[in-house]
MARRODO-741509 format. One record per atom (N, C-alpha, C, O): x, y, z. Coordinates in steps of 0.2 Angstrom, whole numbers, padded with zeros to 4 digits, always signed. Atoms other than C-alpha are relative to their C-alpha. Layout:
XYZ...
***
This chain:
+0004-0006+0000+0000+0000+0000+0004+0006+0000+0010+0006+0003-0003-0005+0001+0005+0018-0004+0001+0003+0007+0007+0005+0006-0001-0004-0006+0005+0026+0015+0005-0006+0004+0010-0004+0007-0003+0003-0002+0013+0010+0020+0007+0004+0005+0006+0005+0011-0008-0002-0001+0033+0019+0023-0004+0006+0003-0007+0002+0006+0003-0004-0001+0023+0034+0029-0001-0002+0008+0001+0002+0012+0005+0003-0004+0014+0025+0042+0005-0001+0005+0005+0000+0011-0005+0000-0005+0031+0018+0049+0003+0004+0001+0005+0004+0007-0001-0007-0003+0038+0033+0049-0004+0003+0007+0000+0003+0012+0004+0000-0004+0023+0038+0061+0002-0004+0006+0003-0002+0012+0000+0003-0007+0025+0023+0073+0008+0001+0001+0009-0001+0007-0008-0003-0003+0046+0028+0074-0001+0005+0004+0000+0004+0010+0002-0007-0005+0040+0045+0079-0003-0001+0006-0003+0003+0011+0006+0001-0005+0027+0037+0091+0006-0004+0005+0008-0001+0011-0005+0005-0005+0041+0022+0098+0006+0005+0002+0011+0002+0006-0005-0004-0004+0053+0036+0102+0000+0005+0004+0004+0006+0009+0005-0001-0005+0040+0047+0109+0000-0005+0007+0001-0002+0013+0001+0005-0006+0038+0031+0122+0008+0001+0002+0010+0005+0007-0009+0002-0003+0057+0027+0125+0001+0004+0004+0001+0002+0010+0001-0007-0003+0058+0045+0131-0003+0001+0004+0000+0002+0009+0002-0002-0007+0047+0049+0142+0002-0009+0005+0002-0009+0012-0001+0009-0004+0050+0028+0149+0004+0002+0003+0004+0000+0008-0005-0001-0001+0068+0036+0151+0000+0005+0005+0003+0006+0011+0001-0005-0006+0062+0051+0160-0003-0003+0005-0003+0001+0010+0004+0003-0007+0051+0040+0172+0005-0002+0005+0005-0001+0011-0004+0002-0003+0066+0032+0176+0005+0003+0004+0008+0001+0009-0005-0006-0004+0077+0047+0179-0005+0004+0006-0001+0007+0010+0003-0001-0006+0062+0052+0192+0002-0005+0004+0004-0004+0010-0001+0005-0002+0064+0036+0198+0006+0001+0003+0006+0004+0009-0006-0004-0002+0081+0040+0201+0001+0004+0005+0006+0004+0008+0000-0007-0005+0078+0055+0211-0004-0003+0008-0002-0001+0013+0002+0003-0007+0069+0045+0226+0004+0001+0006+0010+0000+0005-0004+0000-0004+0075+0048+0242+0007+0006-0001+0011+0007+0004-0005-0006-0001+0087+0063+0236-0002+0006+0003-0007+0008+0006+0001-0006+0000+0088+0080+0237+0000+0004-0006+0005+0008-0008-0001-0001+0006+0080+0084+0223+0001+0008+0000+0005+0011-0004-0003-0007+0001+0080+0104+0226+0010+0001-0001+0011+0006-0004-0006+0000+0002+0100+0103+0226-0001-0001-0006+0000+0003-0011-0001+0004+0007+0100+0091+0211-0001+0007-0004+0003+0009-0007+0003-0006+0005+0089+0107+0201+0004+0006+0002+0002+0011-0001-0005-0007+0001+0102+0120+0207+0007-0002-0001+0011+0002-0001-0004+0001+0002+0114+0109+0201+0000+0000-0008+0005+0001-0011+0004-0001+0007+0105+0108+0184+0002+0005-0001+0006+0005-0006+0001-0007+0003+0104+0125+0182+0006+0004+0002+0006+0010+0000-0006-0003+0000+0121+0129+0188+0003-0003-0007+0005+0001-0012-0005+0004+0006+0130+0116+0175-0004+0003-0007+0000+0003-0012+0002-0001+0007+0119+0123+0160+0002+0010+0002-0002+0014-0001-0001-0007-0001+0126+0142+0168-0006+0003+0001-0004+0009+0002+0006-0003+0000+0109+0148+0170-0001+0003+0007+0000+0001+0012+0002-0003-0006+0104+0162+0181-0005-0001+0006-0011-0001+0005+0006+0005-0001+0096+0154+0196-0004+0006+0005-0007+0005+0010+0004-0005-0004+0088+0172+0201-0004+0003-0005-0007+0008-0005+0004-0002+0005+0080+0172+0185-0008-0002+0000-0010-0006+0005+0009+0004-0001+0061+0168+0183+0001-0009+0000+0001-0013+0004-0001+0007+0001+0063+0151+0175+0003-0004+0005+0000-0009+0008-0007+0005-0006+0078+0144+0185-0004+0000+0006-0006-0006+0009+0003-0001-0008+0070+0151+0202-0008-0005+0000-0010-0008+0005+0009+0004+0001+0050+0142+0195+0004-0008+0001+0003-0011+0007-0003+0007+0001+0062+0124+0190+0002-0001+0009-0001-0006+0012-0004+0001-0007+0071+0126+0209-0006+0000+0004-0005-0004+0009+0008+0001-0003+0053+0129+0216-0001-0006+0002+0000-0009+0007+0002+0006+0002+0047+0115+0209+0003-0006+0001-0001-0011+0003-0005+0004-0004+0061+0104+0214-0003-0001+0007-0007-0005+0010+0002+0000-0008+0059+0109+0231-0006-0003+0001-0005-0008+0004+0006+0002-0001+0041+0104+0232-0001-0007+0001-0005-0010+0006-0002+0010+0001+0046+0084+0227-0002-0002+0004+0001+0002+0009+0002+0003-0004+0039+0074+0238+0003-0009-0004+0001-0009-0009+0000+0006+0000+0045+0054+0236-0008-0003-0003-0008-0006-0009+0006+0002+0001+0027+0049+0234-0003+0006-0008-0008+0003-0010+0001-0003+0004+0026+0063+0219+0003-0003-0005+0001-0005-0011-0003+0002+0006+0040+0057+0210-0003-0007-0002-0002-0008-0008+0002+0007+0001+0033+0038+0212-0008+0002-0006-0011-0002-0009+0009-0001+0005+0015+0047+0203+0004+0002-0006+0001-0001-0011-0002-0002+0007+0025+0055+0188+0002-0005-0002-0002-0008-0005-0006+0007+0003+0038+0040+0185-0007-0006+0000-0005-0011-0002+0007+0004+0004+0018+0030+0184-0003+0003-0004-0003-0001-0009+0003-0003+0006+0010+0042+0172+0006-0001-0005+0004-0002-0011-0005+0001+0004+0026+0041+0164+0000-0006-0004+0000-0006-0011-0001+0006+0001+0026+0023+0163-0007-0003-0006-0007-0007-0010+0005+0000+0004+0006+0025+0156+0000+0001-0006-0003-0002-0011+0002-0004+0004+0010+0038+0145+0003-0005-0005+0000-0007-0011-0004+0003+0004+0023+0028+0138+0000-0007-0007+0000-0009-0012+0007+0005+0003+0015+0012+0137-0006+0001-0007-0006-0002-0012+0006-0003+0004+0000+0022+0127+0006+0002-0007+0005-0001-0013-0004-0001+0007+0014+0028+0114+0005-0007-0003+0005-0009-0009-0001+0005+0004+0023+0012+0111-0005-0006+0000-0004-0010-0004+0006+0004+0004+0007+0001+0110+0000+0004-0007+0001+0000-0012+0004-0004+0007+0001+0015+0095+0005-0002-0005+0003-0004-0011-0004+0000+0000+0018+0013+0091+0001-0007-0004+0003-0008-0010+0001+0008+0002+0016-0006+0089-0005-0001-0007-0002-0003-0012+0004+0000+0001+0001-0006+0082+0002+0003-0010+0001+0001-0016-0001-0002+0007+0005+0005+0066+0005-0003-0004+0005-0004-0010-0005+0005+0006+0020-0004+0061-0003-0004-0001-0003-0005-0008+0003+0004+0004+0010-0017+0059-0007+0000-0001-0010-0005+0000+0005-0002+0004-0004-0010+0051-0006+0000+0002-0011-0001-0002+0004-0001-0004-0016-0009+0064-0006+0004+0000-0004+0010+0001+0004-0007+0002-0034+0001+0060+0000+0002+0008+0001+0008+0010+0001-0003-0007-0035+0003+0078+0004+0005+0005+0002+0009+0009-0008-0006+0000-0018+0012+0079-0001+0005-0003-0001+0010+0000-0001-0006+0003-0021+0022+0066-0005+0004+0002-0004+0010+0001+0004-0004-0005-0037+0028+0075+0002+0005+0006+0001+0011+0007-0004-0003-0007-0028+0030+0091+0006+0005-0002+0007+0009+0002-0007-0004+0001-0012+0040+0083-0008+0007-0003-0008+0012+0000+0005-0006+0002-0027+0053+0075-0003+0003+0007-0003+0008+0009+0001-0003-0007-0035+0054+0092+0005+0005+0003+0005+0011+0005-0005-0003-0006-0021+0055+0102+0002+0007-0003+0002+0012+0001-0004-0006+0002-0013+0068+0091-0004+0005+0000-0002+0010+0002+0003-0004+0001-0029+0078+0088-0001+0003+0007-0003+0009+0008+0002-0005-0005-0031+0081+0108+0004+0004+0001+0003+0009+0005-0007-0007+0000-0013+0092+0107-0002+0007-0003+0000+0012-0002-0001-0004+0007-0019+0102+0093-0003+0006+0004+0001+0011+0003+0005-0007-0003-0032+0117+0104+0007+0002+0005+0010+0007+0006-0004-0002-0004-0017+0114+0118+0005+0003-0003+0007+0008+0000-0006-0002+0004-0003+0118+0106-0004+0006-0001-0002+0010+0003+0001-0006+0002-0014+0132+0098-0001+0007+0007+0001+0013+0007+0000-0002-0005-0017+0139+0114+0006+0003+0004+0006+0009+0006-0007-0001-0002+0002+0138+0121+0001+0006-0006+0001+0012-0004-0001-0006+0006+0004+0149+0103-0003+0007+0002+0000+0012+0003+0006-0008-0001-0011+0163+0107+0004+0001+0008+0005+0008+0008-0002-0003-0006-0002+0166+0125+0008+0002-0004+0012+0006-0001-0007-0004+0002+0015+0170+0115+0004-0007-0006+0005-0013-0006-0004+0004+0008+0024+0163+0097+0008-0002+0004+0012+0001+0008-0007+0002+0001+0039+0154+0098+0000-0005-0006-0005-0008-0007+0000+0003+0005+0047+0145+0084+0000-0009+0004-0001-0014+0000+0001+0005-0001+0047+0129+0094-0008-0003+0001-0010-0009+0000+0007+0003-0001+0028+0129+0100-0002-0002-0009-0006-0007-0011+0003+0000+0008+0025+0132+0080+0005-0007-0004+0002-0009-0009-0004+0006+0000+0037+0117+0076-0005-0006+0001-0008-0010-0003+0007+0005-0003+0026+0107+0087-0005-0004-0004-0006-0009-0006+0006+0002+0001+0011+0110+0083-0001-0001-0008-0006-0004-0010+0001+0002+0005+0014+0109+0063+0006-0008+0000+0007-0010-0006+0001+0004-0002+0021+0094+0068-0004-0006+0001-0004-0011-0003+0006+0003-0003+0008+0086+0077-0008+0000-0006-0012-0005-0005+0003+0001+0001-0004+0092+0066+0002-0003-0010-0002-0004-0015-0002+0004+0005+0005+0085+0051-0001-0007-0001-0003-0009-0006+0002+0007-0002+0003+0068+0059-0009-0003+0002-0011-0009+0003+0007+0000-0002-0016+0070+0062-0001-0001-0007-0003-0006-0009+0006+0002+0007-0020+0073+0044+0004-0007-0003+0000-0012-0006-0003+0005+0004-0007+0062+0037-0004-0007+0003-0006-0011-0001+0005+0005-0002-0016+0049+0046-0007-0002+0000-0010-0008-0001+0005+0000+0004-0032+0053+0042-0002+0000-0005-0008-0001-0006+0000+0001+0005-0030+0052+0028+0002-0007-0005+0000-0009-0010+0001+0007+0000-0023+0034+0029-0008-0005+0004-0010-0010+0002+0007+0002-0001-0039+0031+0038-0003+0000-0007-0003-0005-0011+0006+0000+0004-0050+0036+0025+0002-0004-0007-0003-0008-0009-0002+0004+0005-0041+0028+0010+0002-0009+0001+0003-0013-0004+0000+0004-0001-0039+0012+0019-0006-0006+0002-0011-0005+0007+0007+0006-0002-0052-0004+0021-0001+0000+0008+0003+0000+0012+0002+0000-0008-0062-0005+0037+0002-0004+0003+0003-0002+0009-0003+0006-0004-0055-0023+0042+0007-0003-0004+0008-0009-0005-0005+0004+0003-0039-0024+0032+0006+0003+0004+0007+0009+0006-0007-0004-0001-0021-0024+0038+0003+0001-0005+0000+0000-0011-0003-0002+0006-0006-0018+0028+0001-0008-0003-0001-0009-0008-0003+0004+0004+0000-0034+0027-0008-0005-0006-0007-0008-0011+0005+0001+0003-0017-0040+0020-0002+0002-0007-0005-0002-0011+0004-0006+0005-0019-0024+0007+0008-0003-0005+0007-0003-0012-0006+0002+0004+0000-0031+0000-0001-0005-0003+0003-0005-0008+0002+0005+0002-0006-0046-0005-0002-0002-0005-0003-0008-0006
***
């Protein structure tokens, strides 16, 4: 099928998506029982950053806050979120309609947040994003629509 190479493309983007946050679940993991407000003033010293700036001073907050039992609730959404992207992930390499569903959903609930992060202030990374993300939305619905109701790729090859 034509979207085929397409499509895997998509679940690459989707399984490294997962990898990533699985990896950051892990680096919370990591942080239990420390002292994560030092660690984030250590952060932000190694990258030179001013830590009486707004941002640095928000991040070093936010550290402080950490509670053990916090980091154990992110590093599980983590492990959810992650989960949810390499299933999708799975799923479209091998040519799953119910991936290809889930990869339009999923992608389409970012699109008002991304537009949204935009209308409070442009940057060329938010605008990255979100024509990113909504490149993956249509690009996929468009494999929907051209595709049989109950066929896989490997089926439609045949």
């Amino acid at each position: 099928m034509r979207f085929r190479g397409g499509v895997k493309v998509v679940a690459a983007f989707e399984a490294s998506k997962g990898l990533l946050i699985l990896l950051a679940g892990f680096g919370l993991l990591s942080l239990i029982h420390q002292n994560v407000q030092l660690v984030a003033q250590e952060v932000v010293s190694h990258f030179h950053l001013n830590p009486s700036s707004h941002y640095p001073q928000v991040f070093i907050q936010l550290a402080a806050d950490l509670t053990d039992g916090k980091l154990w609730m992110m590093a599980g959404f983590a492990l959810i979120y992650s989960g949810m992207r390499l299933i999708e992930a799975y799923g479209l390499w091998n040519g799953r309609r119910w991936a290809e569903w889930l990869a339009v959903m999923s992608g389409g609930l970012y699109v008002p947040i991304e537009i949204h992060e935009i209308a409070n202030g442009i940057t060329w990374l938010k605008c990255v994003m979100l024509m990113i993300n909504l490149s993956i939305v249509v690009y996929m619905a468009i494999v929907l629509r051209h595709s049989p109701a109950n066929q896989t790729f490997e089926a439609q090859t045949r």
